[in-house]
C-alpha positions as CSV (number, residue, x, y, z in Angstrom):
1,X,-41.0,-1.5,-138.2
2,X,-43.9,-1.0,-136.3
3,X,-44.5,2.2,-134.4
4,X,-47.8,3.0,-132.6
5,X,-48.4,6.4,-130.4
6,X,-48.9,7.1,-127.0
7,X,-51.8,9.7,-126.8
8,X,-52.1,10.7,-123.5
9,X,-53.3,10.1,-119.8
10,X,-56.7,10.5,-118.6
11,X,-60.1,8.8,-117.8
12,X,-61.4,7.3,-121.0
13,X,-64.9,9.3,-121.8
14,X,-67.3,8.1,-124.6
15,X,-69.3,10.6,-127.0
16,X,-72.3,9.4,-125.0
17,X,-70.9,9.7,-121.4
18,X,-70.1,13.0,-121.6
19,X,-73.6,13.7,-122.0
20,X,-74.8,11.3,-119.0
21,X,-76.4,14.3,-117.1
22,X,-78.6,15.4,-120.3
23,X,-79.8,12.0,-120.6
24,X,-80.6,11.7,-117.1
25,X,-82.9,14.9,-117.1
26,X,-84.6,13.8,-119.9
27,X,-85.3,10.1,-118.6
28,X,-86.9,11.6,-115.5
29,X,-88.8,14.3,-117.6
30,X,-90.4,11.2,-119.6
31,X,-91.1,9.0,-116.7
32,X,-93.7,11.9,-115.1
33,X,-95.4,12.3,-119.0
34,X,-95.4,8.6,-119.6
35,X,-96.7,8.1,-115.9
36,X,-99.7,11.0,-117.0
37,X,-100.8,9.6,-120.4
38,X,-101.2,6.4,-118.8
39,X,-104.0,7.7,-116.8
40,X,-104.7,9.7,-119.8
41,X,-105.6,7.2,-121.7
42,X,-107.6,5.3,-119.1
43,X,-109.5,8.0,-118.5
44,X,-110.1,9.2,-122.3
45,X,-109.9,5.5,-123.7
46,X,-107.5,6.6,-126.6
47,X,-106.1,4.9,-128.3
48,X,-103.5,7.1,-129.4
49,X,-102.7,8.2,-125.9
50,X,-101.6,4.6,-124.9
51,X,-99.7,4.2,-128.4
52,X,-97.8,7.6,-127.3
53,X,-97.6,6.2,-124.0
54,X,-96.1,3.2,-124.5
55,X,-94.1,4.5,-127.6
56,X,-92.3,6.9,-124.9
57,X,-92.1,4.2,-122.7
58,X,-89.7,2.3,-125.1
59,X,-87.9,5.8,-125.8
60,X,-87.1,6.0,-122.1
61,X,-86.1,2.6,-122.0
62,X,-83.5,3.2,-125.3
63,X,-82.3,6.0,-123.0
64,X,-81.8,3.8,-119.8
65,X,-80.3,1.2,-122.4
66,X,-77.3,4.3,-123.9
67,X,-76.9,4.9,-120.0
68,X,-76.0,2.0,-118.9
69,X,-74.0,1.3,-122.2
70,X,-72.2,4.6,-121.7
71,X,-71.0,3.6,-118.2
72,X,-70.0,0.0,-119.2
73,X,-67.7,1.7,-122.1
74,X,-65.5,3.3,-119.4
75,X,-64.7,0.5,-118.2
76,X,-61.1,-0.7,-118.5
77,X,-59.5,-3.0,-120.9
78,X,-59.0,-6.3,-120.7
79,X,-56.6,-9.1,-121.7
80,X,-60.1,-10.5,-123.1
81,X,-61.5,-7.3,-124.8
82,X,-58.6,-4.7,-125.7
83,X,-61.0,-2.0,-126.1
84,X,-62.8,-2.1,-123.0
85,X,-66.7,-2.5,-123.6
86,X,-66.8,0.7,-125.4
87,X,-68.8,-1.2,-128.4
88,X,-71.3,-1.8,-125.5
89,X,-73.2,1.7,-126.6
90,X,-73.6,0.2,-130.5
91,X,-75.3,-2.6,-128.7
92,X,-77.5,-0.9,-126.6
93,X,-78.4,1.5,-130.2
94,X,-78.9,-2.3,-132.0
95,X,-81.7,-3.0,-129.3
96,X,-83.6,0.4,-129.6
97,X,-84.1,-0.6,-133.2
98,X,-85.6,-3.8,-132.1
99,X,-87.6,-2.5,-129.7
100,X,-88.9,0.3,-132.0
101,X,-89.6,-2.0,-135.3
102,X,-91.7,-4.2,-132.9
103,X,-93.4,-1.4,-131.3
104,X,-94.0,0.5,-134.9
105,X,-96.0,-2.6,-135.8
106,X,-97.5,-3.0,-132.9
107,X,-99.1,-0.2,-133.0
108,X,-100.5,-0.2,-136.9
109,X,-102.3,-3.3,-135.9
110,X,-104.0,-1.7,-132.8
111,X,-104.7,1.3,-134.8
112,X,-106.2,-0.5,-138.2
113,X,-108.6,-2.1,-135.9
114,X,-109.9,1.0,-134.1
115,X,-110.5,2.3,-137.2
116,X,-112.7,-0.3,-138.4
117,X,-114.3,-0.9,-134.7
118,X,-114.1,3.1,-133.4
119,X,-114.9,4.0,-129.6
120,X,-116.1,7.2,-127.9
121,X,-112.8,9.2,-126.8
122,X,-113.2,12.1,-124.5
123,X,-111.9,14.4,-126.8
124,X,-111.3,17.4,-124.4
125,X,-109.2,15.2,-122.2
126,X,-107.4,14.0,-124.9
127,X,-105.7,17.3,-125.7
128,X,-105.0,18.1,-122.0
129,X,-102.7,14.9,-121.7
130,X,-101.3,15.4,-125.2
131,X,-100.1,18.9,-124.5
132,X,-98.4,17.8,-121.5
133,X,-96.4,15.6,-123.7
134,X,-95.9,17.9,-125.8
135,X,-93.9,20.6,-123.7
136,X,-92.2,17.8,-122.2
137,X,-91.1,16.8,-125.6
138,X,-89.6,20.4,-126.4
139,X,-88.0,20.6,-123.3
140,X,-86.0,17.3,-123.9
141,X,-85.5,18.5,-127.4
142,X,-83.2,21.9,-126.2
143,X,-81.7,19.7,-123.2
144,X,-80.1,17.2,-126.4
145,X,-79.7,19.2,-129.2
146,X,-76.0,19.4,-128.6
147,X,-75.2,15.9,-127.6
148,X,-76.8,15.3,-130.9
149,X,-74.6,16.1,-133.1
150,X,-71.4,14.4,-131.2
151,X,-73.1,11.0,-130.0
152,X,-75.4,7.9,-132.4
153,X,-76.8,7.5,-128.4
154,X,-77.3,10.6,-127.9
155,X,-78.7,11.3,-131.9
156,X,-81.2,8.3,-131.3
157,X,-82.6,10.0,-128.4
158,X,-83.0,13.5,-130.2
159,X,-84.8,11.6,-132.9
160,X,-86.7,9.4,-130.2
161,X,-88.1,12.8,-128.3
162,X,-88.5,14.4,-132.2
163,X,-91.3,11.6,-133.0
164,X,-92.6,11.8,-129.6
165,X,-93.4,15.3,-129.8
166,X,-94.9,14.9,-133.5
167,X,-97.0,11.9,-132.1
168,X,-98.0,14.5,-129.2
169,X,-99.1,17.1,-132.1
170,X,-101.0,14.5,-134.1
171,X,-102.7,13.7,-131.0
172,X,-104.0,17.1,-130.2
173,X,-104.9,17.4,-133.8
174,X,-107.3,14.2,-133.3
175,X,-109.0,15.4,-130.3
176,X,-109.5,19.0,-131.7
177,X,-111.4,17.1,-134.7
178,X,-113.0,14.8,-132.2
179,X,-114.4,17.9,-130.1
180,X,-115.8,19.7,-132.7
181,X,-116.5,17.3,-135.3
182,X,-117.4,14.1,-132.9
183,X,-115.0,12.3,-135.4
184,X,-114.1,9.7,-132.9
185,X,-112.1,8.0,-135.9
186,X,-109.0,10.6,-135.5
187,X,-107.8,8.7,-132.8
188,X,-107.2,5.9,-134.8
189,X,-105.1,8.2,-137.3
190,X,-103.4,9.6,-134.8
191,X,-102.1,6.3,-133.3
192,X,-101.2,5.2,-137.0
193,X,-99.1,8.4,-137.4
194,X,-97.4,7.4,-134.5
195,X,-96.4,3.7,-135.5
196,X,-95.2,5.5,-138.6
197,X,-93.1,8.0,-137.6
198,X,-91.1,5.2,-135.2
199,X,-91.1,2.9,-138.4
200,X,-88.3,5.0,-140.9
201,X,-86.5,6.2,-137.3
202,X,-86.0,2.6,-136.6
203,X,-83.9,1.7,-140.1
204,X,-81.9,5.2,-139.8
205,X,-80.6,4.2,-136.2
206,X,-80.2,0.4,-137.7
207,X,-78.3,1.9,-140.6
208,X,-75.7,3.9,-138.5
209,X,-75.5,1.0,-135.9
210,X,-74.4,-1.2,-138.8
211,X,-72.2,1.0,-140.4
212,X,-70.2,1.0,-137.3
213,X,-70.4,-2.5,-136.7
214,X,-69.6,-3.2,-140.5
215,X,-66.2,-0.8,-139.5
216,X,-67.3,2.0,-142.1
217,X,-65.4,5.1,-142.4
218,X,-67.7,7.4,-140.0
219,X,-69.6,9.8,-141.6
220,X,-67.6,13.1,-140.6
221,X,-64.6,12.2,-141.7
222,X,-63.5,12.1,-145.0
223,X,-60.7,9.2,-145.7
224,X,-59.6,10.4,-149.2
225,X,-58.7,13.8,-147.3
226,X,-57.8,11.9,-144.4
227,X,-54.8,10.2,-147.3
228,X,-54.4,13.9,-148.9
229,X,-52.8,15.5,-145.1
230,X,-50.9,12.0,-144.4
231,X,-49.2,12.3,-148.2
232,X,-48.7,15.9,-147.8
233,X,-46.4,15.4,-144.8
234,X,-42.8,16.4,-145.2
235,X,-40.9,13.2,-144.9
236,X,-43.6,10.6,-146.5
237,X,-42.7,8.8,-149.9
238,X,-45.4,6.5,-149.9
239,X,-48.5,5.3,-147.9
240,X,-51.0,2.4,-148.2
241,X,-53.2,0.1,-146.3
242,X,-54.8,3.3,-144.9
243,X,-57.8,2.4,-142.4
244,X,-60.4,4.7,-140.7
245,X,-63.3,3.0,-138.6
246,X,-65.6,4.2,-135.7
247,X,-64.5,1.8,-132.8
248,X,-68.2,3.7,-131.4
249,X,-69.7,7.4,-131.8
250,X,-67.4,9.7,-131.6
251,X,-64.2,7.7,-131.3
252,X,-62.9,7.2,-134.4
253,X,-59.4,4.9,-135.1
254,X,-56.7,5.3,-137.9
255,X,-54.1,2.9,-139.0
256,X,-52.2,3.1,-142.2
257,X,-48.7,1.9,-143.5
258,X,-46.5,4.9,-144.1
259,X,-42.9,4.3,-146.3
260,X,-40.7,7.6,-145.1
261,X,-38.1,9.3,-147.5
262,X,-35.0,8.6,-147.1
263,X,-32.9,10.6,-144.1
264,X,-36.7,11.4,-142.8
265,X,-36.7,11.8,-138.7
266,X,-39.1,9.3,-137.7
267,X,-39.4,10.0,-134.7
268,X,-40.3,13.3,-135.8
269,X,-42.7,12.8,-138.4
270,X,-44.6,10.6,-136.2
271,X,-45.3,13.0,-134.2
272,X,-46.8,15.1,-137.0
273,X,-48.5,12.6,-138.2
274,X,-50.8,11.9,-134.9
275,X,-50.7,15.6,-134.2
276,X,-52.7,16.4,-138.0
277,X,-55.3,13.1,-137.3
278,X,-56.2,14.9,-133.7
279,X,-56.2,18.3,-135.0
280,X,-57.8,17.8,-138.5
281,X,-59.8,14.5,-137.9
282,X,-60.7,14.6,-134.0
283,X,-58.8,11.0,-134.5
284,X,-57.1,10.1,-131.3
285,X,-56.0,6.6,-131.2
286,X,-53.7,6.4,-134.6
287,X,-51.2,3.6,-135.3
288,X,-48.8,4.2,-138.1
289,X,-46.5,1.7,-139.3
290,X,-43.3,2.9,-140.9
291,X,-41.4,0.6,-143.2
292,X,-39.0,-0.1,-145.9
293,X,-41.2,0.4,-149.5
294,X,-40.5,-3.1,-150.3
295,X,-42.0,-4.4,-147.0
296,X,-45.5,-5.1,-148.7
297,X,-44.5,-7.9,-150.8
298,X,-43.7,-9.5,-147.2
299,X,-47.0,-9.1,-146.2
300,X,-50.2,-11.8,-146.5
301,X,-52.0,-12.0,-149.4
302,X,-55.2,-10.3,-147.9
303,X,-52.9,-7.1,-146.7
304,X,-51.7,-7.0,-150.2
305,X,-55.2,-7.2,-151.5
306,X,-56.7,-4.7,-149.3
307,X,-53.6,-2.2,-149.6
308,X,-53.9,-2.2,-153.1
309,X,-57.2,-0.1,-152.5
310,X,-55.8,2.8,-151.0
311,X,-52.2,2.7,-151.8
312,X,-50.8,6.3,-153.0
313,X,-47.2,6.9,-154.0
């Protein structure tokens, strides 16, 4: 018999949407920086100014991307799409990472040949630009350290500002040396520094993106523990084809086949089941199926298959 559980009313809200507002302060904190290193680096003609620049300029366009994503995921579902387009954010995450691998290499090239072909930088001016980016980067860095740690949109941001406001210190670095040393090469080192830092960013976004795409067990939540509360219940004799996924950050889905003792409520123990996923797990959408032990040899052969990989009795 299959049995599935109604969880509640109320307006469907993604990991990422609930931090819309942070997102938005930061987008309009990097459009004025990005707007100054632009002239920054036309004035200066450094290199590693424009790399920064533009490097922020793809930032801010990941962020605009998880916006837009994050609004398109509360959107209602369909007979087409059951889930609504709340996948749309893993998307938007997918094209960062393009965005950032071209970028990263983008900007090695440019930077290998200002090293072999170096030009005068205004060194002084240099710094003044890259300090502005610089405060702008720790102010985005408080504004999204919480949303962080609940949302992959919200986490590639974090990392996104983190690199920018490295870059920024690499730059000042290069026009310190540049001012006192005349070492116009720094800014060629700088800009490098900066296509490296987006380079490794790039594959852990990519990785996490996949993982959730790929239907991996999120990485908060444990699934053997995940079996230990669900075997634990009072009332459950068996349990297999157990299933835990990320349908996108922060909303995670459960579905498992559950045999119940004999004279077990079921009413009742499904209830206590759903209740330990959301309390324990932060799992809200669960579907258990309770059934007759002998019910699995009715199943397909790739059920059996996979339910022999998590089946505890």
């Amino acid at each position: 018999m299959g049995m599935g559980h109604d969880h509640g009313a109320g307006a469907l809200q993604t990991a990422t949407g609930t931090h819309r507002r942070r997102l938005v302060l930061v987008l309009s904190i990097y459009g004025a920086i990005i707007a100054a290193q632009i002239v920054g680096a036309t004035v200066t003609n450094s290199l590693a100014l424009a790399a920064e620049a533009m490097h922020m300029a793809v930032d801010a366009s990941g962020i605009l991307i998880a916006l837009i994503a994050s609004i398109l995921a509360t959107r209602a579902a369909s007979k087409r799409r059951s889930y609504g387009l709340m996948r749309a954010e893993i998307v938007a995450v997918l094209i960062n990472c393009l965005l950032l691998f071209g970028l990263g290499g983008y900007i090695l090239f440019e930077a290998v040949e200002r090293w072999f072909n170096p030009t005068d930088v205004a060194g002084g001016g240099v710094i003044a630009f890259a300090i502005v980016g610089l405060i702008g980067a720790a102010a985005s860095l408080v504004i999204l350290n919480r949303g962080a740690k609940e949302s992959l949109n919200v986490k590639a941001a974090f990392l996104e500002v983190m690199s920018d406001g490295i870059g920024a210190a690499a730059i000042i670095i290069s026009g310190v040396l540049n001012v006192t040393l005349g070492w116009n090469r720094g800014d060629a080192i700088a800009a490098a520094a900066i296509g490296v830092i987006i380079l490794p960013r790039a594959f852990l976004l990519l990785k996490q993106a996949v993982n959730l795409i790929m239907q991996g067990v999120p990485h908060n939540i444990d699934i053997d523990e995940v079996r230990g509360e669900i075997v634990a219940t009072e009332g459950v004799e068996a349990l297999h084809s157990l299933h835990v996924w990320g349908l996108t950050s922060g909303v995670s889905v459960m579905s498992a086949h559950v045999v119940p003792s004999a004279g077990t409520d079921n009413s009742r123990l499904l209830d206590e089941l759903t209740a330990t996923m959301r309390q324990h797990f932060g799992i809200e959408h669960c579907t258990f199926q309770l059934e007759e032990l002998t019910h699995l040899e009715h199943e397909g052969q790739l059920h059996r298959e996979l339910a022999g990989t998590g089946t505890t009795s």
